[in-house]
C-alpha positions in Angstrom: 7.6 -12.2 15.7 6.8 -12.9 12.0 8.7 -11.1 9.6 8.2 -11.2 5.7 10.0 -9.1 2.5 11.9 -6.8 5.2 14.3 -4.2 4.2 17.8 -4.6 4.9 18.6 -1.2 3.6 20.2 1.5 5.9 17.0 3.9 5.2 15.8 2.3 9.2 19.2 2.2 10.8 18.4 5.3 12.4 15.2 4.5 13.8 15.0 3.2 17.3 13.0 0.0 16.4 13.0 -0.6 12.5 9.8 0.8 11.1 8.4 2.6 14.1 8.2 6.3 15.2 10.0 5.6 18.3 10.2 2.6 21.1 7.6 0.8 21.8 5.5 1.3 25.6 5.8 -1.1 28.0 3.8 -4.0 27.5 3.1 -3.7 23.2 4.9 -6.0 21.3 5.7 -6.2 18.0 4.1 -9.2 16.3 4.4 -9.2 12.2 6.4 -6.9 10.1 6.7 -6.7 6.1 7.5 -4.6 3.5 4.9 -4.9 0.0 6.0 -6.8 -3.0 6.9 -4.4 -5.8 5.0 -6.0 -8.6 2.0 -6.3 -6.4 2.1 -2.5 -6.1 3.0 -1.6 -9.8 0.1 -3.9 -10.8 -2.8 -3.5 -8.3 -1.9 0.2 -6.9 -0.4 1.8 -9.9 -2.3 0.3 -12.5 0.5 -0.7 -14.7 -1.3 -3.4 -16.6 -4.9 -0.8 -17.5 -2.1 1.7 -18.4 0.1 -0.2 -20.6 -3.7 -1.8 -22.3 -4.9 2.2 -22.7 -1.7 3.0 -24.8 -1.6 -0.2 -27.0 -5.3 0.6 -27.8 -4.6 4.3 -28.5 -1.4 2.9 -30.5 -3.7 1.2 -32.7 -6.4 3.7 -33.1 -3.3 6.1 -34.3 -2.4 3.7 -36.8 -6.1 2.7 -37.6 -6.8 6.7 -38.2 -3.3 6.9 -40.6 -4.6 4.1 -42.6 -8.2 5.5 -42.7 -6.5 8.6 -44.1 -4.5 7.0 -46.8 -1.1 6.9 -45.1 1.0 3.6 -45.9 1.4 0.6 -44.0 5.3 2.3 -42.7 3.8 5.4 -41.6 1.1 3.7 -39.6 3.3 1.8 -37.8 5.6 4.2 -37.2 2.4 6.4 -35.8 2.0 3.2 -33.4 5.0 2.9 -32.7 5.1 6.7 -31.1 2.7 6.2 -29.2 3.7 3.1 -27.5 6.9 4.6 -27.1 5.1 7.7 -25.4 3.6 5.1 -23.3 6.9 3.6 -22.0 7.7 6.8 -20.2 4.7 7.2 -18.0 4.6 3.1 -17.4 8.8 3.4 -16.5 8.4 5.8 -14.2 5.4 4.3 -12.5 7.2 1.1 -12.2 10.4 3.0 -11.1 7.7 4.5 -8.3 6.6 1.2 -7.1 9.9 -0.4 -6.5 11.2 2.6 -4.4 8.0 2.5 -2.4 8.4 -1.3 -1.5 11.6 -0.7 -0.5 11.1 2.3 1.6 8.0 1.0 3.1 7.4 -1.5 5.9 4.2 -2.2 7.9 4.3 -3.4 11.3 1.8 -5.1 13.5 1.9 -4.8 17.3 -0.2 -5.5 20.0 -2.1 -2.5 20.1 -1.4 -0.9 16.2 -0.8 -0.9 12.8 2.3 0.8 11.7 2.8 2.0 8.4 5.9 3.3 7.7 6.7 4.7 4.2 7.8 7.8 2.0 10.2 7.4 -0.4 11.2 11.2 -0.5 10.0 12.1 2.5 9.7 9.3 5.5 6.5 9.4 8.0 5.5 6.6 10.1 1.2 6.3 10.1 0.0 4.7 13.2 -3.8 3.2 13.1 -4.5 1.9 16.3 -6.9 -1.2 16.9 -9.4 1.3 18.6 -10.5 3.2 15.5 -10.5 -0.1 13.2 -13.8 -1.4 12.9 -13.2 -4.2 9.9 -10.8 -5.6 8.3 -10.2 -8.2 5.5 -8.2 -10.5 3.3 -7.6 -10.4 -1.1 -5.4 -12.7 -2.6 -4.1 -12.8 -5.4 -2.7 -15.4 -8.2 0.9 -14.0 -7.3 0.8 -15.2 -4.1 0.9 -12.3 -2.5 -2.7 -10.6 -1.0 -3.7 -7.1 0.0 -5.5 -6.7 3.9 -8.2 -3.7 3.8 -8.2 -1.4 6.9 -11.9 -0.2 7.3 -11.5 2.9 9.4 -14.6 4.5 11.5 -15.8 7.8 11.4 -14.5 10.4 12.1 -11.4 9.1 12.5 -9.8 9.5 8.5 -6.1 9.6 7.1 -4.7 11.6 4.5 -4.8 9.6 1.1 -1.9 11.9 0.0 0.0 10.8 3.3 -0.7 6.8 3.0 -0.9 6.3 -1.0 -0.3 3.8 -2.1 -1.3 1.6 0.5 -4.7 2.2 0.4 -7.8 1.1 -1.5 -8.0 2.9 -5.3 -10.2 5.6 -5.9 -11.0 6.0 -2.2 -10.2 9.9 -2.0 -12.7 11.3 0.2 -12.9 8.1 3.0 -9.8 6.6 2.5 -9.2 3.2 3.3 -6.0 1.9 4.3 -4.2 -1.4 2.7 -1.3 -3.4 3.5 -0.5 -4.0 -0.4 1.2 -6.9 -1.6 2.2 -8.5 1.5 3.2 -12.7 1.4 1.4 -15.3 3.2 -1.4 -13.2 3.6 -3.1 -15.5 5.2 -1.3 -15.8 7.8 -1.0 -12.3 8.3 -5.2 -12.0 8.8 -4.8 -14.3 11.3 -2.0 -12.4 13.1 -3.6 -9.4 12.6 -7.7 -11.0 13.6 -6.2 -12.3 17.0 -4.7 -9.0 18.0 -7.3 -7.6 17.3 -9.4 -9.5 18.9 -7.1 -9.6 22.0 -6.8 -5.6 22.0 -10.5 -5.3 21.8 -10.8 -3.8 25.7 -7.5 -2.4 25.5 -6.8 1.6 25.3 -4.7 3.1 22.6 -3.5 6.1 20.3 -5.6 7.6 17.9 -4.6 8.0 14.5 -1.4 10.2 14.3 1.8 10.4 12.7 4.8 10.2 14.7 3.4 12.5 17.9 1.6 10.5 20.6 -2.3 12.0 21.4 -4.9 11.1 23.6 -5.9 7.7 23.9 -9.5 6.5 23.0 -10.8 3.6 23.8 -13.2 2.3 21.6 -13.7 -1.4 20.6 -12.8 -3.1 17.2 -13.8 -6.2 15.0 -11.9 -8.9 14.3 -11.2 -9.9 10.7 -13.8 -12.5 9.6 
C-alpha cells in the first residue's frame, strides 16, 4: 500500500481502519491513501489567491476614489489600508478552513472504491465505488502536488455540501468529485487507472455514506 501526507492525529484512532467507515470485506484491499496538501486547497479550492487580488484592487479603487474627491495622500492610504485590512479577515479564515480540512481529510483507494473521508466539524466517510465512475483524470500543478477529477454517471450524484471541497469549483448542480492537492499525482492515476481497470467486471456499493446498499454492477473507465 502507498501512503502519502497521512494524518497522524488521534481524529482516526477510533475508526476500525484509518479513514474508512468500517472494515474492509473480504477480498478489497486497500491500495493508496493520502490526505490533501493545505496550500493546494487554500489556493485551488478556496480561491485564496482571486480573493486576496479582488481586495487589493478594491483597496486601490478606495484610495483612487479619496483622491478623485480631493482627500490627501494620508487619507487615501489609510482608505486602502481598511480595506486590505477588511480583506485579511475573510482570507485568514479561509486559510484557517483549509488547513483543518487537510488535516481532517484522508482519501483512500481500494480495490473496489474511493474513500473520501473528511469533516472537520462533523466527520462522514463518502464512498464512490468504481461501478458508478465513468472517467477519471490527472492536473498538476507547479507545487508539485495535482488534483484527480472523479467524473460520476448519471443518476448517480453526491451532495456538493457533503464533499466540498474536494470537488471541482462551481460544479453545484452535477458535482464532480476531486482528490485535491494530493503528491505524486502521478503515481496516484496510475494506482487509481489499474484498479480501475482491474475492478471493471467486479460488483460493488453504490454511492453512500457510511451505510452499505445494494450493489450495482456497472462497468467503468480507466483513467487515460
Amino acid at each position: 500500500m502507498s501512503t502519502a501526507h497521512r494524518p497522524t492525529f488521534s481524529e482516526h484512532d477510533s475508526e476500525p481502519v484509518p479513514g474508512l467507515p468500517g472494515p474492509l470485506p473480504q477480498g478489497e484491499a486497500i491500495l493508496w491513501q493520502g490526505s490533501p496538501g493545505w496550500r493546494g486547497l487554500a489556493r485551488r479550492a478556496m480561491h485564496l489567491r482571486a480573493l486576496a487580488i479582488y481586495f487589493a484592487i478594491l483597496g486601490a479603487w478606495s484610495a483612487a476614489v479619496l483622491s478623485s474627491e480631493g482627500a490627501g495622500k494620508l487619507a487615501a492610504i489609510q482608505g486602502m489600508g481598511f480595506v486590505l485590512l477588511l480583506g485579511t479577515v475573510p482570507i485568514a479564515l479561509l486559510a484557517l478552513y483549509a488547513w483543518a480540512s487537510a488535516r481532517s481529510t484522508l482519501y483512500t483507494i481500494t480495490t473496489r472504491r474511493i474513500v473520501v473521508r473528511t469533516g472537520v466539524a462533523l466527520p462522514m466517510t463518502i464512498n464512490i465505488p468504481f461501478a458508478v465512475i465513468g472517467s477519471a483524470g490527472v492536473a498538476q500543478h507547479a507545487d508539485g502536488t495535482g488534483d484527480i477529477l472523479l467524473q460520476v454517471m448519471p443518476p448517480n450524484r453526491i451532495s456538493w455540501l457533503a464533499l466540498w471541497p474536494h470537488t471541482r469549483s462551481f460544479r453545484v448542480l452535477r458535482p464532480q468529485p476531486m482528490l485535491r492537492a494530493v503528491a505524486q499525482p502521478d503515481s496516484v492515476a496510475q494506482i487509481l487507472g489499474r484498479a480501475l481497470a482491474a475492478a471493471a467486471a467486479v460488483p460493488v456499493q453504490p454511492i453512500g455514506a457510511r451505510a452499505p446498499a445494494k450493489a450495482a454492477d456497472r462497468p467503468a473507465e480507466a483513467m487515460a
